[in-house]
N, C-alpha and C positions, 0 to 999 in steps of 0.2 A: 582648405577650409576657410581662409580669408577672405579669398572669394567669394563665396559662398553667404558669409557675416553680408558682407557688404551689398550683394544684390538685399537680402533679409531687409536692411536697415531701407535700402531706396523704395521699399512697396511703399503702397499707401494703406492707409488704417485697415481699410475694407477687408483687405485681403491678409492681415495679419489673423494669427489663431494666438489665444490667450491659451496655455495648458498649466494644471495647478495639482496639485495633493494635497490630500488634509486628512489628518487622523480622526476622525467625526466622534470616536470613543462610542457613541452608539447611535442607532436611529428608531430606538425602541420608546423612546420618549415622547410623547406627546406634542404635535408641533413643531418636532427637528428637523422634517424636511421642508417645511415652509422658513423655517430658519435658514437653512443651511442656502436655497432658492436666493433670496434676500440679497445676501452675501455675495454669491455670485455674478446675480445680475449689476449690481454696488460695483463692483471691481472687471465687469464685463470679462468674466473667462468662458469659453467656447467648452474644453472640456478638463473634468476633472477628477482625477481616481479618489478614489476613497476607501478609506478603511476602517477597520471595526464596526462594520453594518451591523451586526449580528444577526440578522434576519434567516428565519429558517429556510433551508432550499435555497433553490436560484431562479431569476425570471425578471420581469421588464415591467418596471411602470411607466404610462404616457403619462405626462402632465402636460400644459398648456403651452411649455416654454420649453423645455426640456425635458429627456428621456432617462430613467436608470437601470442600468444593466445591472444585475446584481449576484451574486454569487456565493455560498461557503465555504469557507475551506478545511478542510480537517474535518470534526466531528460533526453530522448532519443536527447540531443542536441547540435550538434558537438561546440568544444570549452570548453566544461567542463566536469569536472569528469573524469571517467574512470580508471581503472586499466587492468593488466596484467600480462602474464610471457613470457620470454625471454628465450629456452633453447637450449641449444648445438643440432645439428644432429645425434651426436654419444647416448645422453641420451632418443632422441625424441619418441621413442616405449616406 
C-alpha cells in the first residue's frame, strides 16, 4: 500500500480524481441542485455520492457540467430516503 500512496502523490493534478460525500438532507428544494453544483465546482471534486435525495424513482439528469445518477431506497415514496452520485462531464464515460 505504500507504494501505492507514493506513485498517488507523484501524478500531476491532471490526473488526480477529487471523490467526496455529502448528506444533502434533500433536493426537494428549490435551487438545491444549482447549490449543491456551486460547491462542487469551488472545491473541484470529480465525483460525489450523495444522500437523502429524496426524489421519487430512480433515473439520470444531464446538466451542463455534470451528470446525476439517482436512486430510492426502501419505500418508493418521494420525500424520503434515496441516494446518488454527482460526476463531472469530463469523468462521465
Amino acid at each position: 500500500m505504500q507504494g501505492r500512496q507514493n506513485r498517488l502523490l507523484e501524478m500531476d493534478n491532471e490526473k488526480k480524481i477529487k471523490l467526496a460525500t455529502w448528506n444533502i438532507r434533500t433536493m426537494l428544494q428549490v435551487g438545491k441542485m444549482m447549490e449543491i453544483a456551486k460547491e462542487l465546482q469551488k472545491w473541484e471534486i470529480n465525483i460525489t455520492a450523495i444522500q437523502e435525495v429524496r426524489w421519487k424513482e430512480s433515473g439520470k439528469i444531464n446538466k451542463p457540467k455534470y451528470c446525476i445518477w439517482f436512486t430510492i431506497v426502501g419505500q418508493k415514496k418521494q420525500g424520503e430516503h434515496g441516494v446518488g452520485f454527482i460526476v463531472t462531464k469530463k469523468l462521465q464515460n
